[in-house]
N, C-alpha and C positions, 0 to 999 in steps of 0.2 A: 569476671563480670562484676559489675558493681551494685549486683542486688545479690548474686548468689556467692559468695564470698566464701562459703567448704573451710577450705585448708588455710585458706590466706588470714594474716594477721590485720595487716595495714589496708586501710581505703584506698578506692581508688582516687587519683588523682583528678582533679576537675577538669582539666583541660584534656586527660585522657577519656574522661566520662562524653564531653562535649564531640572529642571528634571520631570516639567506636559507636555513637548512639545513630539508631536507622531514623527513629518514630519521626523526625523532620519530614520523612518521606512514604515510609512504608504504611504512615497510618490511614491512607487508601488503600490496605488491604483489608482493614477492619470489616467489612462486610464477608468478605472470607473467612478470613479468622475466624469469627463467632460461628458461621455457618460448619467450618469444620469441625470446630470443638463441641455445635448442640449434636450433631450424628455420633461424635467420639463416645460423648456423655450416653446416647441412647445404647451406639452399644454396647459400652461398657454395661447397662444396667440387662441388656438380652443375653450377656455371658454370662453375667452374675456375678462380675468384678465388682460393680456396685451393685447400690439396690437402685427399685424403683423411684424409690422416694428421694432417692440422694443426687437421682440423675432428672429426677423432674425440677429438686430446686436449684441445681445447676442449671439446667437448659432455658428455665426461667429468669435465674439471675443475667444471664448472656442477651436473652430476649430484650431485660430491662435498660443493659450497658449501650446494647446496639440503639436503640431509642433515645440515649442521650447525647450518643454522638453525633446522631442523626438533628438530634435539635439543638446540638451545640452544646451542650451541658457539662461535658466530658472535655475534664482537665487531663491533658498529654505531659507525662514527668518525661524530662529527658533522663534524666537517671535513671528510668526503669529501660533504656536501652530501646526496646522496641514496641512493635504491637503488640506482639504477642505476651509480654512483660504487664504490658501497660493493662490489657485487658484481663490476665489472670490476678492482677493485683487487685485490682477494683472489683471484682467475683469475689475476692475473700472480704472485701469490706465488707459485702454486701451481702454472702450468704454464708460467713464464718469458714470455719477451719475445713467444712465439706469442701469448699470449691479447693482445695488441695489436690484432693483425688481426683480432679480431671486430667490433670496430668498422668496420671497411669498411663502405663503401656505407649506412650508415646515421646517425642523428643522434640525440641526448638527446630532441628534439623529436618524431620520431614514432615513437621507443622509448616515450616517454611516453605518447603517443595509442595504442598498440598496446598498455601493460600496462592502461591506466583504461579499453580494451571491455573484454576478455579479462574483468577483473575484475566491470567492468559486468552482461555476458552471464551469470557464474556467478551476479550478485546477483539477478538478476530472474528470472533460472531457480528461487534459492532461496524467493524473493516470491511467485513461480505458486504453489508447492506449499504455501506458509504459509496462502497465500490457500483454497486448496483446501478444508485443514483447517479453515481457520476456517469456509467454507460451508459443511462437513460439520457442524462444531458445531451449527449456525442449523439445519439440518434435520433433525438429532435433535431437538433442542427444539422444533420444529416438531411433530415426528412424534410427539411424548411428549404433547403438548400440544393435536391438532387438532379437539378437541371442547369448548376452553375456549374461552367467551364474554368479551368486555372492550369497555372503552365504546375507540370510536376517538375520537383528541381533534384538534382544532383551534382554534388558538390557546390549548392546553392547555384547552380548554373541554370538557366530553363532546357529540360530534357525532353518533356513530351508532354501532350495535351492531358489531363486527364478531367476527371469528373472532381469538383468539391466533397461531394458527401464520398467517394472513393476515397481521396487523403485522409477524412473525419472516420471514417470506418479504419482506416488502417490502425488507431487509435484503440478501435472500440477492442480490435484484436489483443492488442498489447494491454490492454485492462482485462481481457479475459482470462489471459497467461497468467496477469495476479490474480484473479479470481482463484484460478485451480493452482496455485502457489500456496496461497493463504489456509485453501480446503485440507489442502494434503496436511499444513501443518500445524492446524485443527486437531491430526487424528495422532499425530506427538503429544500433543500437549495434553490430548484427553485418557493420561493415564494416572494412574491416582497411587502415590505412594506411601500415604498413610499406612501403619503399622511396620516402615522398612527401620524405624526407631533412632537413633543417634548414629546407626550404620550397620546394627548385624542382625537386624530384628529385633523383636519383641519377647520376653520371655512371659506372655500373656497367651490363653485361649482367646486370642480375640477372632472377631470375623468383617474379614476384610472385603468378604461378596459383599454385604452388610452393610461397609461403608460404602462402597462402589457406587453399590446402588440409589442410596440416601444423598449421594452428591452427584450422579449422573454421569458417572465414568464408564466407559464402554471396557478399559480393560485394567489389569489392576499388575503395577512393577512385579517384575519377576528377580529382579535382586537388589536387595536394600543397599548394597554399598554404590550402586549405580544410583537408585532413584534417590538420592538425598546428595546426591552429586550433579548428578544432569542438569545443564543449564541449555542441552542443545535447544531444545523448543523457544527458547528464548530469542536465542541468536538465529535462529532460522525464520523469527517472526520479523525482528531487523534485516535478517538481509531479505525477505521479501519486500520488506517497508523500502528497503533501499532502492529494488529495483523499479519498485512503485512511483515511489518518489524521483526518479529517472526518468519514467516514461512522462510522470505531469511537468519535470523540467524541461520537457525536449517541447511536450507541446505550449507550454509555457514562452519559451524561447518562440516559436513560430508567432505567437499571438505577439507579441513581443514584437516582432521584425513586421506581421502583419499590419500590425496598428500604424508601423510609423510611417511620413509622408515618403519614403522614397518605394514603398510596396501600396500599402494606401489599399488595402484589400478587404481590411474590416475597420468596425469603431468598436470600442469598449465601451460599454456603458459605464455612465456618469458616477455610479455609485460603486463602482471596483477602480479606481482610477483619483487620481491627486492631482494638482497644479501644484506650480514653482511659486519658492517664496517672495522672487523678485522677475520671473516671466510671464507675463501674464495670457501669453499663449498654449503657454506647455500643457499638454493632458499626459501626464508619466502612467504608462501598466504598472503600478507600484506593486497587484499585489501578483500579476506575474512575475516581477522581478524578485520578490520575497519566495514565491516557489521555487527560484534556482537557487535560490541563498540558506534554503532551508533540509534544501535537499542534500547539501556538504553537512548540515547538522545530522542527520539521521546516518547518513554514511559514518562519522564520527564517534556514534553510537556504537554499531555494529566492529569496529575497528576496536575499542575500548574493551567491548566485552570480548571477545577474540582474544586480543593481549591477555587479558584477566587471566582466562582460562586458559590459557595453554601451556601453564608453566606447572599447571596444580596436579600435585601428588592427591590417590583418593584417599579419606571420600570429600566431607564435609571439611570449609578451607575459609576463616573471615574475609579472605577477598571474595567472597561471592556476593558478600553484603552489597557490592561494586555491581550487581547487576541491575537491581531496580532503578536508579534514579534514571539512566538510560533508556532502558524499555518503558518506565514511563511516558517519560517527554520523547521518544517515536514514537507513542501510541498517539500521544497529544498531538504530535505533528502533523502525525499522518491524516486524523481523522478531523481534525481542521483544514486543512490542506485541501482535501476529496470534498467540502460542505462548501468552502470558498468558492475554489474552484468550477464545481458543478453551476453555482449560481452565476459566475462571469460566465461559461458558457452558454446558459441558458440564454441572456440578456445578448450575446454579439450580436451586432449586425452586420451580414454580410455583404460589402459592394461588387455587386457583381458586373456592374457596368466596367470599373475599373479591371477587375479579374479577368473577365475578355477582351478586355486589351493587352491587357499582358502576357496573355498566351498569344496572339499575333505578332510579337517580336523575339527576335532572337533565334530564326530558322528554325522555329520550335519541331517543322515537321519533315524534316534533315532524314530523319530513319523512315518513314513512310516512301520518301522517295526511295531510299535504298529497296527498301522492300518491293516497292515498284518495279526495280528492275530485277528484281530478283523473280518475279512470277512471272516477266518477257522472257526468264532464260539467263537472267546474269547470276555467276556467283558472287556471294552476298560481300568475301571481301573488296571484290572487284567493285563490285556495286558503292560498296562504302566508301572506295577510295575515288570513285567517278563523282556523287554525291559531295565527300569533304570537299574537292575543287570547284566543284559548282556551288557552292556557299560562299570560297573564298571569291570567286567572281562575280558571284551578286552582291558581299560587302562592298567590293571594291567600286562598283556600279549605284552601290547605294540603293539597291532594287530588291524587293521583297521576293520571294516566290512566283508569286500570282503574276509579277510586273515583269516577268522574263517570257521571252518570246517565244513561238515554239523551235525558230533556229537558234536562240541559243541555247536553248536543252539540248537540241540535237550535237551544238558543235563537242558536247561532252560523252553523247550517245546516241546512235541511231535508235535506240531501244524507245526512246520518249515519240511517244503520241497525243494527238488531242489528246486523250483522255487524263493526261499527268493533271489537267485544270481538273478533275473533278477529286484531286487528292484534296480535303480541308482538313481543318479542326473538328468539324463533327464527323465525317469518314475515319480520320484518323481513331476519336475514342469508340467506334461504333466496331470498328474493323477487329478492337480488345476483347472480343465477346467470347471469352472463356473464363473457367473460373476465375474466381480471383480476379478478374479482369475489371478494364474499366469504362466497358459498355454500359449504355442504360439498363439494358436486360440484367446483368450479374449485377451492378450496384441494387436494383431492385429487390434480387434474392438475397445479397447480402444484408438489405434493411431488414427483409422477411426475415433472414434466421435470428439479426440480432435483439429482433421482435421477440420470437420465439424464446429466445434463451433468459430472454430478461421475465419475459411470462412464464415460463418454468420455476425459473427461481422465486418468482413473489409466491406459487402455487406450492412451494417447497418441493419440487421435483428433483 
């Protein structure tokens, strides 16, 4: 290292100084940092490693550093390598040869693993809440919209009628699954390995309930050569962020195909959206397009630290240094991503005039006839394959459903009666009235629960 030099004769070289140093990046742990080291300092002074007095002009001195950073005042050496360098050096300026001994009983190693929860904990607490918001988007557009009809598509094909806020909830679902992705790995990240030391513990009485407690950890590592190694919490908040960032691509991509004139089924408002430099028609989804483009950057993340670690003998390895700049910028991505986002949804407008017309083409209601004849008494492959032929001869006829006669239904099945005319688009989503479904009734309970669960969460339930 090129502050702590021991054994070594010769300096380090500068251009090795410039590319083993973190502080370019890690020095957004600083609020960690200090917060770990003033708990370190008190308990050092409750064991009686230090004293009272020695641990109050530390905790004071850290008090003063964090304040300068805070206002900008705090000069970052890259020679001192990192945060945690940068901030213990500036403690000895400032409160002499005492601030030595806060180093006791502890190591770089699971000072590092103590600032990346800490930091961890506040990201995913920050993620819950983005996440929230963005549900809440989804169920106002939901709620604005629960009477608009649109074709559902599979294989981008029209498959069946269903409700808008029915597709907009199918959404809310898959932000929920990050919800409780994110929670679980919350309770990884909320373990505190302070006192697991350079790797084999401490040879200090220290008390580590003590620290727990002072920093908010529910449970405290049970083997040092693990918690100063562990970077799982890390990479399991990326590959949540990944999936995350997959589910706002896909709906990303819908807005995307929705906006443009060959679906014509919403507008993006004016303030999430760009023109061409030389069209002076064009309204580009830019910053949908940037959600698909960004969601390969988080994925890339998650891929890198993976790599990192998979190769590493325990415990503590300088490729680990390779975890933060990554889990940063996910964090960053992510939680811009969720705030943008939320706000384009909010702003859409839906055309619903257009949306009901385009569930009237393309035999959208192909399986309701099946169905049809499936309740006269046909079996349902039978049915389907009576149905596929009766499609292919109203193409050919250039005749919709409605416009076929009731002998030519029949010439397909004696099964069809008046009644096949009172198959529509609104029977068709009415007839979906089970869970899940996409009746008015169950779109309605689904608003309700997703009500409920977003009121839970604000109430802290």
């Amino acid at each position: 290292m090129s502050h702590i030099r021991g054994r070594f004769h010769k300096s380090v070289d500068k251009m090795v100084t410039e590319y083993t140093a973190s502080i370019p990046f890690d020095w957004r742990l600083y609020r960690y940092d200090i917060a770990g080291s003033i708990a370190h300092a008190r308990m050092l002074a409750k064991q009686g490693i230090v004293s009272q007095e020695e641990a109050e002009t530390i905790t004071n001195g850290l008090a003063v550093i964090r304040q300068e950073i805070e206002q900008g005042q705090f000069q970052f050496k890259t020679e001192l390598e990192d945060i945690h360098m940068n901030i213990e050096a500036r403690l000895l300026e400032k409160v002499g040869e005492v601030g030595g001994k806060l180093h006791t009983a502890r190591s770089r190693n699971d000072q590092v693993a103590l600032d990346l929860r800490l930091f961890a904990k506040e990201a995913i607490s920050d993620t819950l809440i983005k996440l929230r918001e963005f549900q809440q988007a989804l169920i106002s557009l939901a709620e604005a919209n629960k009477s608009v009809v649109m074709p559902g598509y599979t294989h981008l094909q029209p498959a069946q009628p269903v409700l808008l806020a029915h597709h907009i909830l199918a959404y809310f679902e898959m932000f929920q699954r990050d919800v409780a992705r994110f929670s679980d790995c919350f309770k990884r990240a909320d373990v505190m390995p302070s006192g697991s030391g350079a790797i084999a513990g401490v040879a200090y009485h220290i008390d580590r309930e003590f620290l727990a407690h002072e920093l908010s950890f529910s449970e405290i590592s049970q083997n040092s050569i693990d918690a100063v190694s562990d970077r799982d919490f890390v990479v399991e908040y990326e590959a949540a962020a990944s999936l995350c960032m997959m589910h706002l691509s896909r709906l990303a991509e819908e807005i995307i195909l929705w906006s443009s004139a060959e679906f014509d089924f919403i507008e993006i408002d004016e303030a999430y959206a760009t023109g061409s430099s030389i069209m002076p028609q064009k309204k580009n989804p830019d910053v949908a397009e940037l959600v698909r483009g960004k969601t390969g950057r988080v994925y890339g993340k998650l891929m890198a630290l993976l790599t990192t670690m998979k190769g590493l003998p325990l415990s503590y390895n300088r490729d680990m240094q390779e975890d933060k700049e990554g889990f940063f910028d996910t964090i960053d991505t992510l939680l811009s991503t969720l705030e943008v986002f939320a706000g384009m949804v909010e702003t859409l407008k839906v055309k619903a005039e257009n949306t009901g017309q385009a569930v009237k083409r393309g035999y959208i209601l192909a399986t309701d006839l099946a169905d049809y004849l499936v309740r006269k008494g046909e079996a349902f492959r039978t049915a389907h394959d009576i149905v596929a032929r009766l499609v292919s001869y109203a193409m050919e006829k250039v005749k919709s459903f409605s416009e076929l006669s009731l002998t030519e239904y029949k010439d397909y099945s004696p099964l069809f009666e008046e009644d096949v005319y009172s198959i529509t688009i609104e029977s068709s989503i009415a007839d979906r009235d089970i869970i899940g479904g996409t009746a008015p009734r169950q779109v309605e309970q689904a608003l309700a629960t997703a009500k409920e669960i977003i009121g839970d969460s604000k109430s802290g339930k």
